[in-house]
N, C-alpha and C positions, 0 to 999 in steps of 0.2 A: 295761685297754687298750681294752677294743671300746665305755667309755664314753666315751671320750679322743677315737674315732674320731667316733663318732655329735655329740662335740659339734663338731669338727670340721666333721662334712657340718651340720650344722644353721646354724653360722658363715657358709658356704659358699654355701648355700640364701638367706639372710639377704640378703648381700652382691650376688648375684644379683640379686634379687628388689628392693634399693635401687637399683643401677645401671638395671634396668629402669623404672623407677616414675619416675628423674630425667630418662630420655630421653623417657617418655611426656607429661613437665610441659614441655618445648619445645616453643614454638611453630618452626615453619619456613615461610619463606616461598620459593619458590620462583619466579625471573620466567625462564622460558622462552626462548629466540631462536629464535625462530619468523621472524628476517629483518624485514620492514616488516609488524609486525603485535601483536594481545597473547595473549599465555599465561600465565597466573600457576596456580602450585599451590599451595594452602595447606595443611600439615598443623598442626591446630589440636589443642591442646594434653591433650584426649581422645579423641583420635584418630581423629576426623574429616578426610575430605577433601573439598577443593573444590575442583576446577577453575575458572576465571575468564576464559573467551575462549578461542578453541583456533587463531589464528593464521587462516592463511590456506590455498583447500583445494587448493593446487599439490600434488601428490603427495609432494615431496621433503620440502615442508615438515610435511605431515602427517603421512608417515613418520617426521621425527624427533620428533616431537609424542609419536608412540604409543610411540616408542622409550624417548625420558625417563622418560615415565609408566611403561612397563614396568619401568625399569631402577630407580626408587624403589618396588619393589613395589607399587605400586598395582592393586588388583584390586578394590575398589570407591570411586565415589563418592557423598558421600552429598549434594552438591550442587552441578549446575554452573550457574554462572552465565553466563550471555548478556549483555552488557552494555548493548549493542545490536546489532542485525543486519545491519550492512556487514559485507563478506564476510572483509576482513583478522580479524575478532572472532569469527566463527559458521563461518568455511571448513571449520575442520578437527573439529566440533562433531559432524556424523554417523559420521566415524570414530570418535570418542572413544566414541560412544553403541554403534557397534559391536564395538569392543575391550574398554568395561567396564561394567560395572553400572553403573546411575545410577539412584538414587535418587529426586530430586527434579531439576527445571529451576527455576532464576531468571531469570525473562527480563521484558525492560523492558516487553513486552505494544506496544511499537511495530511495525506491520504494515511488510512490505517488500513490494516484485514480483519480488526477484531469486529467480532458479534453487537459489541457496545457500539461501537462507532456505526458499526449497519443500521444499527433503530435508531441511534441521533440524526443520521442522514435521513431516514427515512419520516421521523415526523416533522422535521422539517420541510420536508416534499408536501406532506398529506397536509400540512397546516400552512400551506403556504406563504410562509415566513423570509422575510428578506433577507438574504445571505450574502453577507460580504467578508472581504480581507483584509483587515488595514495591513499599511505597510508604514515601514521608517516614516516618519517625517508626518504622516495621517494625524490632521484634528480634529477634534468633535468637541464642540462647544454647550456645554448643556449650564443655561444663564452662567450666574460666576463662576464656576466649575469649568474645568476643562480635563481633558481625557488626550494628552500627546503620547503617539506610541513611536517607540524608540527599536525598535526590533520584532519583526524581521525584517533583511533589505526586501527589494523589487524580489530577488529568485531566493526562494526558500527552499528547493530543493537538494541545496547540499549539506542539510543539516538533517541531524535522527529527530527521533521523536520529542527528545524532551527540547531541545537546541532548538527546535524550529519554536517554542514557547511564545503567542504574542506576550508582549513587554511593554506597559504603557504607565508613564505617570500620570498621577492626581492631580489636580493643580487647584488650588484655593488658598486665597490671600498669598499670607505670607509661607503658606505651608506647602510639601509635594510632599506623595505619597508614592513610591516605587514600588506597582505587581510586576512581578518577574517569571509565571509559571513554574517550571521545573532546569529553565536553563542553566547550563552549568559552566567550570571555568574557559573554555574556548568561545563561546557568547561573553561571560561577563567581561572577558580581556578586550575582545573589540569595541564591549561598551565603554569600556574604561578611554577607549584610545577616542571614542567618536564624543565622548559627554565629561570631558577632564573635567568641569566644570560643573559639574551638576553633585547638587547638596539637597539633600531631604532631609523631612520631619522623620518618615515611619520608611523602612524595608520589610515588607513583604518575601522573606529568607527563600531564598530558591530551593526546591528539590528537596523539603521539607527539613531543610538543615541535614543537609548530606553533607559529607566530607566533599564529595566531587563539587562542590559547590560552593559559594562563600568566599570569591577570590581574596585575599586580605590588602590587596592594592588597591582595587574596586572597594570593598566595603570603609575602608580607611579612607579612599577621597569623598566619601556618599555620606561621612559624617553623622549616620543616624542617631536620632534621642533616643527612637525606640524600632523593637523589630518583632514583628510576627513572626512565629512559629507554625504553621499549620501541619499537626501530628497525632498520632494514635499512640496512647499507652501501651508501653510497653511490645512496639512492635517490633517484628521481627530482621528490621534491616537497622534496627539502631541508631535510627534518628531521633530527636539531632545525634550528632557527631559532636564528641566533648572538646576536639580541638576546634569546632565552629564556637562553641557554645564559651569559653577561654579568648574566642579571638572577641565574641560582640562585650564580653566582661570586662578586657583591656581596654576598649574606646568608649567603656562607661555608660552603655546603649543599653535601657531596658527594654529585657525581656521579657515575653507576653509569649504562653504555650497553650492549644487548646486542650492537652491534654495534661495540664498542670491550672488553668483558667479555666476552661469550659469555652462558652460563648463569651469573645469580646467584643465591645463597642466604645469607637472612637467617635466622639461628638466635637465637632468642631467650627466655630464663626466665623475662621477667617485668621482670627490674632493669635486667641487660650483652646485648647483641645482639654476634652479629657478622657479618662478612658476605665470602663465599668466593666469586669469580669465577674464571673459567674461564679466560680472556687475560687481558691488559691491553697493550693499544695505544694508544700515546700520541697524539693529537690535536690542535694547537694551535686557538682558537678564531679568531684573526683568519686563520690558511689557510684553517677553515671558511668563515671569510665571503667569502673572496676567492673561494672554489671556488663559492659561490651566485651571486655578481656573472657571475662565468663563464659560469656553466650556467643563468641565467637566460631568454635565448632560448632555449633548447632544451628547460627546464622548461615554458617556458609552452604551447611548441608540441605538447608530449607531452599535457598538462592539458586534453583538452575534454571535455565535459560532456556524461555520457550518460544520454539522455533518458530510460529507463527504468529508473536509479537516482536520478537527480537530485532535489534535497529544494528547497522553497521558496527557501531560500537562494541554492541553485545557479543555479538558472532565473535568480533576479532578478538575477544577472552579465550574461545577454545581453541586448543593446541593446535598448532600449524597452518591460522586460519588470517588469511589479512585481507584489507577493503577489497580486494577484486572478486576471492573465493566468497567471502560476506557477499556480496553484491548480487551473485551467481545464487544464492541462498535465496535473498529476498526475491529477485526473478521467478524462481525458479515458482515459489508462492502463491505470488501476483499474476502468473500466465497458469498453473496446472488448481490453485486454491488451496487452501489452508491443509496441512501433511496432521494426517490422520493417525500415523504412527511413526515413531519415532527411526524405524529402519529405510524412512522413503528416500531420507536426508543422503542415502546412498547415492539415489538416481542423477543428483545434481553434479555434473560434469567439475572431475579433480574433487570428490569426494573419494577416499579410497575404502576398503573395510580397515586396514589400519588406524584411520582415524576415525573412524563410527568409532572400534572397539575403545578408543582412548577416551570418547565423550559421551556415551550408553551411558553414563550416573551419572553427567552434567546438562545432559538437555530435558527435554518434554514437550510437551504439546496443546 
């Protein structure tokens, strides 16, 4: 009888011990609603975690940030990535570093002037945390999982902020997962030329489904079943973009919005994914578009350009201003510190008062 029993528990022990072993072989991916901003978690299939962007660093939004994370146990990671350093991607980045172990930083090595990016450097100093860069061609192997990043090359300083985006696929089984940051179509063209070849499960929609983004020769060879959206209701730059949202409709790639889903999770073994959202709010695409046409004046007049985040790019929108005069801009920044008022922008050499007076209602601070 008490052999009966013993083979019993050993069956038991067994069975345990397979059910454990088949949850630990899942990959999970996890895309946050962090509102108009990105958060991704990834639990990689040895039991690795990564963070991927931590939203933005409004209190509410960082609270549920830290909440999520709490609530899938997470009590270490072993790396987070920075994608780049506008503050929707790095806001909630010192919380996270104050709530949990961090291992390692990934961070694109792009310098910013903002206040946000000053505390992400900074507790990474005080927590003595390992800071690296990958670059093109960088892999990290965490067991069956792997992490290839595809962008930026060796020198990443001739690209703005969102451009310099690390870019890294997923890699399990038969499936890739492509994070993109915030890069846009000048990045996605040279992906297109360096990765003709390359086909995914999931796109991770750059630049929160902005028009400048979502090249359609790029997204047409990448093939995706499905694509993340990561976005805030009803905000005010009008993402997605209904001619992005038309192009992933045409190649029959479901869409997944967090601000149409909530929190999504993609659960995957290698073969069959699947994927669990939070809502589901139905949203026609041509209201989208009608509701952009709408809010168009009132988008544009929200949109001006603040001189002491603004990237090459930005500058060269305002009248009479191209990559050199931009350049002279951000210098001028980075050597005297962040322009306290919007009349300093005179002091910078081939500024004139003629063009202050043209851009007075298109800048800020």
């Amino acid at each position: 009888m008490k052999k009966k029993y013993f083979i019993y528990l050993i069956l038991i022990i067994l069975l345990l011990s397979f059910s454990l072993n088949t949850t630990a072989q899942n990959l999970k991916i996890h895309f946050i609603d962090v509102g108009q901003g990105d958060a991704i978690l990834i639990e990689a299939t040895a039991g690795q975690k990564i963070l991927v962007d931590g939203g933005d660093r409004k209190n509410k939004i960082t609270k549920n940030l830290i909440d999520y994370l709490k609530k899938q146990n997470i009590k270490k990671l072993d790396y987070l990535v920075s994608t780049h350093p506008h503050a929707d991607h790095i806001g909630g980045l010192a919380a996270v570093i104050d709530n949990f172990e961090v291992k390692t930083v990934l961070d694109s090595g792009k310098v910013h002037t903002s206040k946000t990016y000053e505390n992400y450097l900074l507790k990474i100093d005080q927590n003595q945390i390992d800071f690296q860069t990958p670059r093109q061609g960088d892999l990290i192997k965490l067991g069956k999982t792997k992490l290839r990043f595809l962008h930026p090359e060796v020198e990443n300083n001739n690209y703005d902020l969102n451009n310099s985006s690390l870019v890294f696929v997923l890699e399990f089984g038969k499936h890739k997962f492509l994070f993109t940051g915030d890069i846009e179509k000048e990045v996605e063209k040279k992906l297109l030329k360096a990765y003709p070849n390359l086909k995914v499960t999931l796109v991770k929609a750059a630049h929160h489904g902005s028009k400048s983004s979502s090249f359609p020769a790029l997204i047409q060879s990448l093939e995706p079943e499905l694509v993340v959206i990561q976005v805030g209701a009803d905000n005010k730059y009008g993402h997605p973009a209904a001619k992005v949202l038309k192009l992933y409709q045409k190649l029959n790639a479901k869409v997944y919005r967090n601000d149409l889903n909530g929190n999504l999770v993609l659960t995957s073994n290698g073969n069959n994914y699947t994927v669990k959202v939070e809502k589901n709010i139905k949203k026609n695409i041509q209201n989208q578009n009608s509701k952009q046409k709408i809010n168009k004046k009132v988008k544009t007049s929200k949109e001006l350009i603040n001189l002491n985040t603004a990237s090459v790019q930005d500058l060269t929108n305002l009248w009479g201003v191209g990559p050199a005069t931009a350049a002279k801009i951000i210098k001028y920044r980075q050597q005297n510190g962040p322009f306290t008022q919007i009349e300093q922008i005179k002091k910078v050499k081939g500024i004139s008062n003629t063009k202050f007076k043209k851009w007075q209602d298109k800048i800020t601070i």
